[in-house]
VONUZA-534198 format. One record per residue (C-alpha): residue number from 1; x negated, y, z; residue in three letters. Coordinates in nm, 4 decimals. Each point is the difference from the previous one (the first is absolute). Example, Ala and Ser with C-alpha at 12.3 -4.5 7.8 and 13.67 -1.06 7.14 Angstrom:
<pts>
@pos = 1&xx = -1.2300&yy = -0.4500&zz = 0.7800&code = Ala
@pos = 2&xx = -0.1370&yy = 0.3440&zz = -0.0660&code = Ser
</pts>
This chain:
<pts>
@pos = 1&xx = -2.9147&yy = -1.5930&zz = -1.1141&code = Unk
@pos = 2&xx = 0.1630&yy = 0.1153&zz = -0.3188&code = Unk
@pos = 3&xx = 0.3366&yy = 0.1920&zz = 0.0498&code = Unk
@pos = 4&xx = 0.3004&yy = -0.2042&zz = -0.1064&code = Unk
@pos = 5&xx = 0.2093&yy = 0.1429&zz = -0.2799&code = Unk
@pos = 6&xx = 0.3685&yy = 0.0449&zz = -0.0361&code = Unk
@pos = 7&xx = 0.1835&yy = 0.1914&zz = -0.2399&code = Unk
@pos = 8&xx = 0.2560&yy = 0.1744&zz = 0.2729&code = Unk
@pos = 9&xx = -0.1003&yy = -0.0009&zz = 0.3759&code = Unk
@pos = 10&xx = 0.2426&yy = 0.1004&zz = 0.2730&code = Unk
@pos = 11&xx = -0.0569&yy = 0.1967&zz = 0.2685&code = Unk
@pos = 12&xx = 0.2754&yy = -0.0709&zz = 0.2930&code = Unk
@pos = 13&xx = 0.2611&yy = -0.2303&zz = 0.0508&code = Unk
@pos = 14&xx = 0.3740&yy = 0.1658&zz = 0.0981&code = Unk
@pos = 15&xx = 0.2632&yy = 0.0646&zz = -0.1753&code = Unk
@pos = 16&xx = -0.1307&yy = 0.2049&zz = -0.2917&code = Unk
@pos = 17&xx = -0.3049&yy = -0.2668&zz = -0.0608&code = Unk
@pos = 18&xx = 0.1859&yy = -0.3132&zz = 0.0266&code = Unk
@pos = 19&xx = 0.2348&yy = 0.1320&zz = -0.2933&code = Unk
@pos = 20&xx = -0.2827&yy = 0.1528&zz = -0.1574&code = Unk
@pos = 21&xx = -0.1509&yy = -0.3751&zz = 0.0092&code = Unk
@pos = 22&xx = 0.2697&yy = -0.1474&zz = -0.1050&code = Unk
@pos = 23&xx = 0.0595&yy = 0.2029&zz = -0.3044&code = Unk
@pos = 24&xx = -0.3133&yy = -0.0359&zz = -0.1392&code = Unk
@pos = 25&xx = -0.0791&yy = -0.3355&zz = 0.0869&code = Unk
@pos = 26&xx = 0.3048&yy = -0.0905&zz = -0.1788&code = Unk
@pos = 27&xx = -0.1542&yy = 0.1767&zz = -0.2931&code = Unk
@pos = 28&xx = -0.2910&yy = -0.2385&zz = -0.0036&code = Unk
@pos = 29&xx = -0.2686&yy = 0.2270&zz = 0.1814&code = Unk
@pos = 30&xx = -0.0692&yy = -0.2454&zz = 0.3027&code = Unk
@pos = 31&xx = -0.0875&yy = 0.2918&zz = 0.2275&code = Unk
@pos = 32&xx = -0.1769&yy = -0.0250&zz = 0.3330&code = Unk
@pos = 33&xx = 0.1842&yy = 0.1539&zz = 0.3076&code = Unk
@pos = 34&xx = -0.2456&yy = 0.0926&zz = 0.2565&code = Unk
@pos = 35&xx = 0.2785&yy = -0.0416&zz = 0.2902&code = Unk
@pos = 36&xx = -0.1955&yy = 0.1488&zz = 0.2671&code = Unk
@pos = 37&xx = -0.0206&yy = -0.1420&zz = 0.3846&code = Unk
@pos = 38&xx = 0.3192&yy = 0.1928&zz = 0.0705&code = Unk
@pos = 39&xx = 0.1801&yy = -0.0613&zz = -0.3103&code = Unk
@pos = 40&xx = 0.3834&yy = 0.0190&zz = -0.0699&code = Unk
@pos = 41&xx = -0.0416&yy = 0.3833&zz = 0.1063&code = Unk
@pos = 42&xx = 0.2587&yy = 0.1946&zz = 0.1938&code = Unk
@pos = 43&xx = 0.2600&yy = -0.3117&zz = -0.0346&code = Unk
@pos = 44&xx = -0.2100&yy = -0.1922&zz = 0.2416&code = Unk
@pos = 45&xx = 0.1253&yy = 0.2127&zz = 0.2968&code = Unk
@pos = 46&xx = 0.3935&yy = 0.0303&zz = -0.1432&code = Unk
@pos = 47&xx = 0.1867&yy = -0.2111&zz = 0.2310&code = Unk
@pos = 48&xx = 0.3241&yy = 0.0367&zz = -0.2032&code = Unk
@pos = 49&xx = 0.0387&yy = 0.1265&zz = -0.3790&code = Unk
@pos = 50&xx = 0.3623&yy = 0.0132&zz = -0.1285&code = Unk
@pos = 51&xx = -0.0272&yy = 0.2669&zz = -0.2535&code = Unk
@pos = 52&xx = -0.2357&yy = -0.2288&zz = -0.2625&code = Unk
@pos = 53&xx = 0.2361&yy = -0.1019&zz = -0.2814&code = Unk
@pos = 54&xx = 0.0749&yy = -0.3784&zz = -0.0533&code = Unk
@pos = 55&xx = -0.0194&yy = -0.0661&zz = 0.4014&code = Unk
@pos = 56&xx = 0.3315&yy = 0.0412&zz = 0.1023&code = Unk
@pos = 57&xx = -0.0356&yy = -0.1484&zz = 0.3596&code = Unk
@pos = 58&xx = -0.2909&yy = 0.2105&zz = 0.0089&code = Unk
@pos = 59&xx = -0.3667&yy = -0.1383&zz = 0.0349&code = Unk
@pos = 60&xx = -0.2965&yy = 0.0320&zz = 0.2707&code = Unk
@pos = 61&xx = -0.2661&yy = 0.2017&zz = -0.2011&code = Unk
@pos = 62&xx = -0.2752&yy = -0.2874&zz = 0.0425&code = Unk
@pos = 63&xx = 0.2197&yy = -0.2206&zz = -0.1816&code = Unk
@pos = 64&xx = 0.0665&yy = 0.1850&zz = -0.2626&code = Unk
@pos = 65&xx = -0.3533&yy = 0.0604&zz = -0.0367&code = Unk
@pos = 66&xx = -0.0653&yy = -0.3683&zz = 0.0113&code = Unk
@pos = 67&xx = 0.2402&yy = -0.0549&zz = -0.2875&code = Unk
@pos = 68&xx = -0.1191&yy = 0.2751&zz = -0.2339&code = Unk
@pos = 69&xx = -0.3846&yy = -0.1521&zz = 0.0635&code = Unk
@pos = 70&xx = 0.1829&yy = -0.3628&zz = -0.0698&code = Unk
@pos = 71&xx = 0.1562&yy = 0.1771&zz = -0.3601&code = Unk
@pos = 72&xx = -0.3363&yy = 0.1573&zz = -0.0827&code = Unk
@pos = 73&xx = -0.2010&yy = -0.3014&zz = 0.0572&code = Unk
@pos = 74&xx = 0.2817&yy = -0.2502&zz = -0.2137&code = Unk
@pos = 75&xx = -0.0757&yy = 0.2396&zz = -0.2916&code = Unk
@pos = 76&xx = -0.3612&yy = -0.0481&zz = 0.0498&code = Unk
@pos = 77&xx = -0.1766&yy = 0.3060&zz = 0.2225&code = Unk
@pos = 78&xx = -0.2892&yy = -0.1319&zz = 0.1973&code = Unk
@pos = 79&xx = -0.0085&yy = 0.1425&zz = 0.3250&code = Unk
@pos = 80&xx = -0.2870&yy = 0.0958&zz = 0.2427&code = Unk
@pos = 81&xx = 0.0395&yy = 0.0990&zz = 0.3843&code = Unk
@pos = 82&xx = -0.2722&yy = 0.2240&zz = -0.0473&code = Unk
@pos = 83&xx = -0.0583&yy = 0.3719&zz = 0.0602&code = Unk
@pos = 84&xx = -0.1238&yy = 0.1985&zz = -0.2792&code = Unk
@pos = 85&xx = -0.3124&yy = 0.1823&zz = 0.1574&code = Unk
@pos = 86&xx = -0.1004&yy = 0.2035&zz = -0.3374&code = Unk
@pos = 87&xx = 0.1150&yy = 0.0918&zz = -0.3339&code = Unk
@pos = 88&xx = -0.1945&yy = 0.2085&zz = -0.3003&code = Unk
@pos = 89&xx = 0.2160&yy = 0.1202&zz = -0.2492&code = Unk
@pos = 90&xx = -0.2569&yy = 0.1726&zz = -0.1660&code = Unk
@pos = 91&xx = -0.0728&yy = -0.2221&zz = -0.3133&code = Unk
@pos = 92&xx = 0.1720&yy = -0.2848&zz = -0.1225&code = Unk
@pos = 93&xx = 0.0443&yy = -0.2779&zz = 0.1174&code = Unk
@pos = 94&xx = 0.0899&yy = 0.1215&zz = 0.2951&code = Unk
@pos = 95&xx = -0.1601&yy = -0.1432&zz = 0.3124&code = Unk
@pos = 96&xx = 0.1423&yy = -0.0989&zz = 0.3219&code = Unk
@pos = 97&xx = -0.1680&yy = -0.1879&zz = 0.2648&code = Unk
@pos = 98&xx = 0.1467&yy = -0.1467&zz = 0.3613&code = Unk
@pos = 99&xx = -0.2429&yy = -0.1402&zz = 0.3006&code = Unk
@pos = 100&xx = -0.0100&yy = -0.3736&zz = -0.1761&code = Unk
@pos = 101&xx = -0.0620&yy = 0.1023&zz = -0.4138&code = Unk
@pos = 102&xx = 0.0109&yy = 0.2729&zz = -0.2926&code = Unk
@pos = 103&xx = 0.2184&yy = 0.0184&zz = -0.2712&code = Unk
@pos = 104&xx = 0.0249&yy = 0.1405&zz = -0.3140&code = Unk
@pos = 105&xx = 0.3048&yy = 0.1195&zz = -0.1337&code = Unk
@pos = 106&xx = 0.1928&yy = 0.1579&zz = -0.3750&code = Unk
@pos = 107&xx = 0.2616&yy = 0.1428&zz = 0.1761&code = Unk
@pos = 108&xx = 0.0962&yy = 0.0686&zz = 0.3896&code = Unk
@pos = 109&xx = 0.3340&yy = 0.0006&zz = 0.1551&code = Unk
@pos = 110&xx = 0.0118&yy = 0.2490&zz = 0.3356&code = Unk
@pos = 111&xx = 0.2291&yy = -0.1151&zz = 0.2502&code = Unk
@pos = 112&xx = -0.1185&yy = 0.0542&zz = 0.3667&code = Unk
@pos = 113&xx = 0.2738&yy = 0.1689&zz = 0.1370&code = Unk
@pos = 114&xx = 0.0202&yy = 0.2481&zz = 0.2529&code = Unk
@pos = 115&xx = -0.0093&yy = -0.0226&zz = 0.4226&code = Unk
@pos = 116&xx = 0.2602&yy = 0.1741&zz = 0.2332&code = Unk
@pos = 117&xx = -0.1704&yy = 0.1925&zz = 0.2348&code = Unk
@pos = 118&xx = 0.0663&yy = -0.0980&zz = 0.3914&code = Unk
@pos = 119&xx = 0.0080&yy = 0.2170&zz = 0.3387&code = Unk
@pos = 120&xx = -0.2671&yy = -0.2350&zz = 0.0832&code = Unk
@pos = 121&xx = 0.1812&yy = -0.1271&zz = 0.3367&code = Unk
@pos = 122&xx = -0.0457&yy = -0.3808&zz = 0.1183&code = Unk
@pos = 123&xx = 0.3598&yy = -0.0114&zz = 0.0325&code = Unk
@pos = 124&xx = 0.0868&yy = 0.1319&zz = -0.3380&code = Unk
@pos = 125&xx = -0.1901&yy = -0.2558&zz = -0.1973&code = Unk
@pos = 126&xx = 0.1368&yy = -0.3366&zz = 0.2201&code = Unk
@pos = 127&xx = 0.3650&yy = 0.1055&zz = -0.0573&code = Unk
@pos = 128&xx = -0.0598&yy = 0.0540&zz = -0.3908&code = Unk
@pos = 129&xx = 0.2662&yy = -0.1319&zz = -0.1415&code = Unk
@pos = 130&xx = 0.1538&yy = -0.0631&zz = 0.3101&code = Unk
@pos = 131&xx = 0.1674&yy = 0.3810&zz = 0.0046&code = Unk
@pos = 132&xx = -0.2947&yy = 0.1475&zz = -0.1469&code = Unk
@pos = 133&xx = 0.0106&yy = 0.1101&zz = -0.3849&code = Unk
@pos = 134&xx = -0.2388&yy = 0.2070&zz = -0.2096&code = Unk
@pos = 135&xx = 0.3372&yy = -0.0047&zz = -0.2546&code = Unk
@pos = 136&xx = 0.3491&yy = 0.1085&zz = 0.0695&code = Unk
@pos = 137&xx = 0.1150&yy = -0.1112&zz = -0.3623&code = Unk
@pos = 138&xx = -0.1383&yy = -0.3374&zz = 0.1083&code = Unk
@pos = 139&xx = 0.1372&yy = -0.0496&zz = 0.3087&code = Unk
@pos = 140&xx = 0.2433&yy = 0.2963&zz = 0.1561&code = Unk
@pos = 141&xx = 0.3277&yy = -0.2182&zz = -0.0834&code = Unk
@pos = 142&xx = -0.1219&yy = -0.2869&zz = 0.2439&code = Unk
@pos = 143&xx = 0.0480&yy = 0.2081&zz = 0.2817&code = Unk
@pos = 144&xx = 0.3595&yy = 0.1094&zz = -0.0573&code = Unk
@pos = 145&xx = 0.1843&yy = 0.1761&zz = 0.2642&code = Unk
@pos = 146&xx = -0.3114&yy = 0.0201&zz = 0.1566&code = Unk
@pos = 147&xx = -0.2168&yy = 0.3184&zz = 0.1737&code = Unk
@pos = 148&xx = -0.3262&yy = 0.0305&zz = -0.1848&code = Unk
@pos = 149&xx = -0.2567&yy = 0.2538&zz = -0.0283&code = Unk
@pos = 150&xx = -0.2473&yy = 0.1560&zz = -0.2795&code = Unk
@pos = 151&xx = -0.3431&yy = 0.1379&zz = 0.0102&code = Unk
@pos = 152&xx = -0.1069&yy = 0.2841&zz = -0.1852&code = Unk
@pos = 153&xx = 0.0760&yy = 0.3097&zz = -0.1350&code = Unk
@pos = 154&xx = 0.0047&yy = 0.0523&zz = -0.4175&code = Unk
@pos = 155&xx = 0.2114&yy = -0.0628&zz = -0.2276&code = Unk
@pos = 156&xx = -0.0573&yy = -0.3577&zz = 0.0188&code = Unk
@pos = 157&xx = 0.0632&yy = -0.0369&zz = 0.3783&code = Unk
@pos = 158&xx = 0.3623&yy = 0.2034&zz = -0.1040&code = Unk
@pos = 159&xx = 0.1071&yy = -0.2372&zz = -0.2481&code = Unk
@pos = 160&xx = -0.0568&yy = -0.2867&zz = 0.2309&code = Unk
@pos = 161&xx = 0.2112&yy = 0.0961&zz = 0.2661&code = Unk
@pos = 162&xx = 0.2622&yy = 0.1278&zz = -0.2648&code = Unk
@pos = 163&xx = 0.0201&yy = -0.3182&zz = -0.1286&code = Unk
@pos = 164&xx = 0.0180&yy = -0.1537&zz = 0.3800&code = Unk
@pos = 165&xx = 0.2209&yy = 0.2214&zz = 0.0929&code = Unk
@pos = 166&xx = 0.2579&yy = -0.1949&zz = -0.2642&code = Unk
@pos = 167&xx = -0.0258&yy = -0.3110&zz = 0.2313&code = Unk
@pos = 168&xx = -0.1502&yy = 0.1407&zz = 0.3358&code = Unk
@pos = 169&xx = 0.2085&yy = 0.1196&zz = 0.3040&code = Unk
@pos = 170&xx = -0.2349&yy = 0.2232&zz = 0.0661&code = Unk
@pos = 171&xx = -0.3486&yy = 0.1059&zz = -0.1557&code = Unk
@pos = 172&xx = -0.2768&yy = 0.1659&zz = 0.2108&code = Unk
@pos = 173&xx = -0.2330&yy = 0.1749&zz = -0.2410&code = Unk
@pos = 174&xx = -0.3404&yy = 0.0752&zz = 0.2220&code = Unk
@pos = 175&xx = -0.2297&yy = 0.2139&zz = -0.1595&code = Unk
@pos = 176&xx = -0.2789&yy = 0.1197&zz = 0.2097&code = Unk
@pos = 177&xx = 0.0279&yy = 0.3908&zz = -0.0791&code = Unk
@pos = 178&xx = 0.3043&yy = 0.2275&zz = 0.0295&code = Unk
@pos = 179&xx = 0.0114&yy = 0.0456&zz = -0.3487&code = Unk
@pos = 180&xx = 0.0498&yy = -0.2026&zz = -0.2676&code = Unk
@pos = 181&xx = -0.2324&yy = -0.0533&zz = -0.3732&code = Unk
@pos = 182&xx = 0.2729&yy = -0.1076&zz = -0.1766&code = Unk
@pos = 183&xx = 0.1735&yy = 0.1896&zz = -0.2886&code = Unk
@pos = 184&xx = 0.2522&yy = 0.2572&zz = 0.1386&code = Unk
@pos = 185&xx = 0.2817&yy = -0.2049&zz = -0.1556&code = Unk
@pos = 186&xx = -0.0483&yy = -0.3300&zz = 0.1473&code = Unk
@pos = 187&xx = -0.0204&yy = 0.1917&zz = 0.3293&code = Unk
@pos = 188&xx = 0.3421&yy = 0.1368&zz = -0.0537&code = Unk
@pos = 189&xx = 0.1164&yy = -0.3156&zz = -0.0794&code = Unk
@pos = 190&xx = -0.1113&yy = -0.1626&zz = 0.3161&code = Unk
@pos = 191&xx = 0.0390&yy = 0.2594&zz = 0.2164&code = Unk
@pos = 192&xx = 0.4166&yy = 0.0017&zz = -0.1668&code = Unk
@pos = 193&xx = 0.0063&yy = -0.3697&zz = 0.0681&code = Unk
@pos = 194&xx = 0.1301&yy = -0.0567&zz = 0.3494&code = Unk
@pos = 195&xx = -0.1401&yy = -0.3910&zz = 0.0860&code = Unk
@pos = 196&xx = -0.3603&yy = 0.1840&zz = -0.0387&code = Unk
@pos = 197&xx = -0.1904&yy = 0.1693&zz = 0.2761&code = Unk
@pos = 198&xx = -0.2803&yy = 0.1140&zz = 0.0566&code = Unk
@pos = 199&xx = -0.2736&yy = -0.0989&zz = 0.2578&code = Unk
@pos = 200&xx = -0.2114&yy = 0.3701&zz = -0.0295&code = Unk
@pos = 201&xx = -0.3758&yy = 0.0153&zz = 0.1125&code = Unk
@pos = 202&xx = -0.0015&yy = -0.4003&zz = 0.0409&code = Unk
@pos = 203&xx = -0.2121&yy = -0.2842&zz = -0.0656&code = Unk
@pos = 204&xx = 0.0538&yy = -0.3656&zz = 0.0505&code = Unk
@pos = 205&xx = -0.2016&yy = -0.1392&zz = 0.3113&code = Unk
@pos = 206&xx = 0.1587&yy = -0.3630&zz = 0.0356&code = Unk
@pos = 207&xx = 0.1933&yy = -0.2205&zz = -0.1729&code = Unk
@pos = 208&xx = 0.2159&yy = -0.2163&zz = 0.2052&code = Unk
@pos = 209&xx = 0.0641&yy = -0.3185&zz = -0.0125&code = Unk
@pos = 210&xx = -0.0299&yy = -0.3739&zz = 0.0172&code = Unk
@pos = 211&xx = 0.1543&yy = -0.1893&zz = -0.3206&code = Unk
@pos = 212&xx = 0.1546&yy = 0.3527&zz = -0.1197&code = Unk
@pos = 213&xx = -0.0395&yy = 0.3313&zz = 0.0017&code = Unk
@pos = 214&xx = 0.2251&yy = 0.0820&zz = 0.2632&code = Unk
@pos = 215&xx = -0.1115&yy = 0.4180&zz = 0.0406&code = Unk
@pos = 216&xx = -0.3181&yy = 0.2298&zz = 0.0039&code = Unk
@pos = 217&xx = -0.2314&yy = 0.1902&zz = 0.1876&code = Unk
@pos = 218&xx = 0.0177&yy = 0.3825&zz = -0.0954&code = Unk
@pos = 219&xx = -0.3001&yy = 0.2592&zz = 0.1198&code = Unk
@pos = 220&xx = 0.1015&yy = 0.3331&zz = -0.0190&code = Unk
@pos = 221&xx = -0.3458&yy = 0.1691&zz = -0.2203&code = Unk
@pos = 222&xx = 0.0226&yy = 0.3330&zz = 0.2361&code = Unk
@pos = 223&xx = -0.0223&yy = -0.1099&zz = 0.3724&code = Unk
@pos = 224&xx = -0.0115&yy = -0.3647&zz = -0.0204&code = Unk
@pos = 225&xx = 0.3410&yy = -0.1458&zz = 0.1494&code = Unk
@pos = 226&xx = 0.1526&yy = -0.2823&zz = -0.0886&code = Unk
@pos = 227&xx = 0.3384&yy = -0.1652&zz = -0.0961&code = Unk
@pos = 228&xx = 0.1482&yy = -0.3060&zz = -0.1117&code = Unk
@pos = 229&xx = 0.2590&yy = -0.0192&zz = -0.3173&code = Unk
@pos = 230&xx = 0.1902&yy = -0.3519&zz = 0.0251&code = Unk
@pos = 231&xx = 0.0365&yy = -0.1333&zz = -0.3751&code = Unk
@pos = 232&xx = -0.0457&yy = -0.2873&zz = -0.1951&code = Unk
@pos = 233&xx = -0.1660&yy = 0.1036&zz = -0.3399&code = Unk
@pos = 234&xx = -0.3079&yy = 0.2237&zz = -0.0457&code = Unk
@pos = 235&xx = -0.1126&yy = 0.1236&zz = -0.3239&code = Unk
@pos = 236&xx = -0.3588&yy = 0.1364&zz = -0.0373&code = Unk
@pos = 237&xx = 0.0034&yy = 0.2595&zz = -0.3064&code = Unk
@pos = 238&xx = -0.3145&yy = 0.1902&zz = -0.0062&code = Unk
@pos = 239&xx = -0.1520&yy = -0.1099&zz = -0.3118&code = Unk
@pos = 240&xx = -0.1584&yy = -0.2977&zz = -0.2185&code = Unk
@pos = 241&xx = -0.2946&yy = -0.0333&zz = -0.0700&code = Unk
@pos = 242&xx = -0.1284&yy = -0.1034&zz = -0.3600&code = Unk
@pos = 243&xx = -0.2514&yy = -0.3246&zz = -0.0218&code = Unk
@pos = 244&xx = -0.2438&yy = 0.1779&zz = -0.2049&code = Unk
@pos = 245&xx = -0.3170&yy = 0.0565&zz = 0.1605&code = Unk
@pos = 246&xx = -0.1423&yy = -0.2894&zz = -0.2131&code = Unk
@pos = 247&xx = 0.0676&yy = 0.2335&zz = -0.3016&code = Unk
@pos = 248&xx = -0.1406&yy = 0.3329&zz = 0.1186&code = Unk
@pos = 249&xx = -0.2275&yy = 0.1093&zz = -0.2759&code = Unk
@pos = 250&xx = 0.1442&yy = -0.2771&zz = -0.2200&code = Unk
@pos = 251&xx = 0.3386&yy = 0.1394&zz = -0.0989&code = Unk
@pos = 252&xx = 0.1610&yy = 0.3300&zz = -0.0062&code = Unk
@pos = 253&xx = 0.2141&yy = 0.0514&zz = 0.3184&code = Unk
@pos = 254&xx = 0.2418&yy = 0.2804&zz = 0.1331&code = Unk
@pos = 255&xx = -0.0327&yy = 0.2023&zz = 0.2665&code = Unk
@pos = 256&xx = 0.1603&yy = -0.2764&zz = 0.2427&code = Unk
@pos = 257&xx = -0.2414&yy = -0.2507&zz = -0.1504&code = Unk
@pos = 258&xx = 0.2599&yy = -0.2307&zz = -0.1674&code = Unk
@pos = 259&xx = -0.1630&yy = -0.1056&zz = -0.3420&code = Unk
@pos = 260&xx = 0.1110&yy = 0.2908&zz = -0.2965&code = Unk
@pos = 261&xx = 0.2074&yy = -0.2328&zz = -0.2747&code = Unk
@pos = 262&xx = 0.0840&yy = 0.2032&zz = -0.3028&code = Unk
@pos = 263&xx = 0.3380&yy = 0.0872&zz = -0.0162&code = Unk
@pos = 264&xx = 0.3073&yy = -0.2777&zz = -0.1326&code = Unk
@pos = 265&xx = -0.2845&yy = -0.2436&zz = 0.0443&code = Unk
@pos = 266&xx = -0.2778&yy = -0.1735&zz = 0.2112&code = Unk
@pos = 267&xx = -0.3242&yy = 0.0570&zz = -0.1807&code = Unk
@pos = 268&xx = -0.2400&yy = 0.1862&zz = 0.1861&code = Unk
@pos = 269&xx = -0.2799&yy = 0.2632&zz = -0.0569&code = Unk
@pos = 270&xx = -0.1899&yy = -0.3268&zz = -0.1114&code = Unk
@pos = 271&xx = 0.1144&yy = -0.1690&zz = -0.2992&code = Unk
@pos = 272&xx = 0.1084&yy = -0.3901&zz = 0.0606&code = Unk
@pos = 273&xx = 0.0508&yy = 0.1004&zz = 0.3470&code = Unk
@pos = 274&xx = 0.3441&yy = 0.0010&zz = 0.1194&code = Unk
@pos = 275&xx = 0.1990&yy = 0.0832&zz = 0.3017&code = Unk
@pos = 276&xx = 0.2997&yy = -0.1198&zz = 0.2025&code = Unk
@pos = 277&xx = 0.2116&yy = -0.0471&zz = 0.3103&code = Unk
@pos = 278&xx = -0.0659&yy = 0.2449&zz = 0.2685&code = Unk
@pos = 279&xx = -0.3486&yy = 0.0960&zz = -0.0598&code = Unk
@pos = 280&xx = 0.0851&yy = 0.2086&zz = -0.2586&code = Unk
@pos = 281&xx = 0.3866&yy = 0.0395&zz = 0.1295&code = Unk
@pos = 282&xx = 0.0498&yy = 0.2976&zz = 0.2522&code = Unk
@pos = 283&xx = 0.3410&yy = 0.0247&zz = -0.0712&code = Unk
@pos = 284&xx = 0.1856&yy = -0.2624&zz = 0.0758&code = Unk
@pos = 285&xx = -0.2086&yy = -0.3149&zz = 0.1718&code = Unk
@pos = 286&xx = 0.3058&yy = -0.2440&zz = -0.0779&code = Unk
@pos = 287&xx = -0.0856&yy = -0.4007&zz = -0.0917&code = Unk
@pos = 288&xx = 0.2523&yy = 0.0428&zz = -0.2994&code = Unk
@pos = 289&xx = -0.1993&yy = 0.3410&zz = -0.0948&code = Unk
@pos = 290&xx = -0.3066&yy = -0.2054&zz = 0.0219&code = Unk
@pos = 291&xx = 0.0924&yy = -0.2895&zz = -0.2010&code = Unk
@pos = 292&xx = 0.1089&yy = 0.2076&zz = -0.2670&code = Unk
@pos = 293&xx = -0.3129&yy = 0.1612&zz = -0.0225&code = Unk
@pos = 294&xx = -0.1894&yy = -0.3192&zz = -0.0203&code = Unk
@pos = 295&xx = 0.1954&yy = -0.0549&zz = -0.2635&code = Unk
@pos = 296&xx = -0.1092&yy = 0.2774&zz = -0.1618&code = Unk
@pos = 297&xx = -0.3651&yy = -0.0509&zz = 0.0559&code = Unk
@pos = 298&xx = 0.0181&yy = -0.3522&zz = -0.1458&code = Unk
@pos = 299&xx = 0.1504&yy = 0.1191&zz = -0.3533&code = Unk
@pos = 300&xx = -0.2298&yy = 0.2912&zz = -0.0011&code = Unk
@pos = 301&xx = -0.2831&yy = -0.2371&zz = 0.0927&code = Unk
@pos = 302&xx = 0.1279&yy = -0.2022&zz = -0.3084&code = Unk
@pos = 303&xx = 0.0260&yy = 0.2666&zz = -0.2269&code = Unk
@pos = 304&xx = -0.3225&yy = 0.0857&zz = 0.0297&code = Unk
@pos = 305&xx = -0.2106&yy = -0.2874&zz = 0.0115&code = Unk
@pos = 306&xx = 0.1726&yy = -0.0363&zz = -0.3675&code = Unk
@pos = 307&xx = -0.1458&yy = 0.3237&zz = -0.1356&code = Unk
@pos = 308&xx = -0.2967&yy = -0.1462&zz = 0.1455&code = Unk
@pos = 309&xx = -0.0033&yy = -0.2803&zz = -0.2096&code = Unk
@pos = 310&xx = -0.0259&yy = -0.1968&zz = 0.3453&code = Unk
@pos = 311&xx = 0.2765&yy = -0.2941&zz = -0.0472&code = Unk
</pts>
């Protein structure tokens, strides 16, 4: 069967490509989404966002998803449910192919996101969103005069129960040596701030819990014991990991394999490829960030299909 060919092709469907689809099919490009089977990204497990401009009740993150595909469909984006499976960006038109069909494509638009990474535990992943967060930004301020815990031990980890410790009664950091990885300033600062403690040598065993997170499980990494924390919030921070394994040998990536995007922009090592949202975003992994970025793709996108000649 002959490919199908578009003139822009998305890849991913959450904040950052539903803008980037909007944008450009505003422009006239009719682009194809390819949504993927778990589309929406990161959203679809946000119980509560109330830091998203222009919501000020605040929104559930799968409805907000729903009405950014609703805008980028009005505007004419055609969306598939479909997993991209393979991509060659080594001659133009690009090709990109899911289980069902091939396409051809001028121009690409890169927006797969990236995946918090989990303890693992049964019990963490049925109280997600339910007490468990991947995102203190997103979701610390629901759980106000509350105990809550964080796991991990860089810089990120430090931030997060900084930032907790703003609405928290208490914050638990658990890190499972007796030293922290973080930079020797954020330690100061959390080790000055007097709602944090620490939980040395410590891993979580257990989640508790039936509706909510009501406490955890702690192993003690040297000799095994055990002891429970009674809280309400806990906050997983050791690390994200980019979507990007379709692209390995595709695109240039960093050392943390989110997709290299030149700088002030979102073109990639490959020209008419373009980046956005939190593949591509280390930094900051926000739904506002993302958007914006999306943004940025789509003019870029536009920009260059002009010098193209592609209209």
């Amino acid at each position: 069967m002959e490919p199908e060919h578009r003139r822009v092709l998305i890849i991913g469907s959450g904040p950052a490509g539903y803008t980037a689809a909007i944008y450009i099919a505003r422009a006239g490009f009719e682009p194809l989404m390819l949504a993927g089977l778990n589309f929406g990204g990161q959203l679809m497990i946000t119980t509560d966002v109330e830091n998203y401009p222009g919501y000020p009740d605040g929104v559930s993150g799968p409805t907000m998803m729903e009405e950014f595909q609703k805008q980028a469909i009005r505007f004419g984006t055609d969306i598939l449910f479909e997993d991209a499976t393979s991509v060659s960006f080594g001659s133009r038109p690009f090709r990109v192919s899911t289980d069902a069909k091939a396409y051809t494509a001028d121009a690409v638009v890169i927006a797969t996101g990236a995946s918090a990474r989990w303890l693992g535990l049964a019990s963490e992943q049925r109280l997600i969103n339910n007490g468990v967060s991947a995102c203190a930004t997103c979701d610390g301020a629901l759980f106000r005069n509350k105990p809550m815990a964080v796991v991990g031990g860089g810089d990120t980890a430090l931030e997060e129960a900084l930032f907790l410790a703003r609405f928290a009664t208490k914050v638990t950091l658990v890190h499972r040596r007796g030293e922290l990885r973080a930079s020797k300033i954020m330690q100061a600062r959390a080790r000055e701030n007097e709602k944090i403690e620490f939980a040395w040598h410590s891993v979580v065993d257990e989640v508790y819990g039936d509706a909510f997170v009501t406490g955890i499980r702690l192993k003690d990494t040297r000799d095994g014991s055990t002891r429970d924390v009674d809280l309400e919030a806990l906050f997983v921070a050791i690390g994200h990991q980019p979507n990007t394994t379709l692209f390995k040998g595709q695109l240039d990536l960093d050392d943390a394999e989110y997709v290299s995007a030149r700088a002030g922009s979102t073109y990639t090592s490959v020209e008419g490829v373009f980046a956005c949202g939190d593949v591509a975003d280390p930094t900051y992994r926000q739904a506002v960030t993302a958007a914006g970025t999306g943004c940025m793709a789509a003019i870029d996108t536009e920009r260059w299909l002009a010098e193209q000649g592609i209209g």
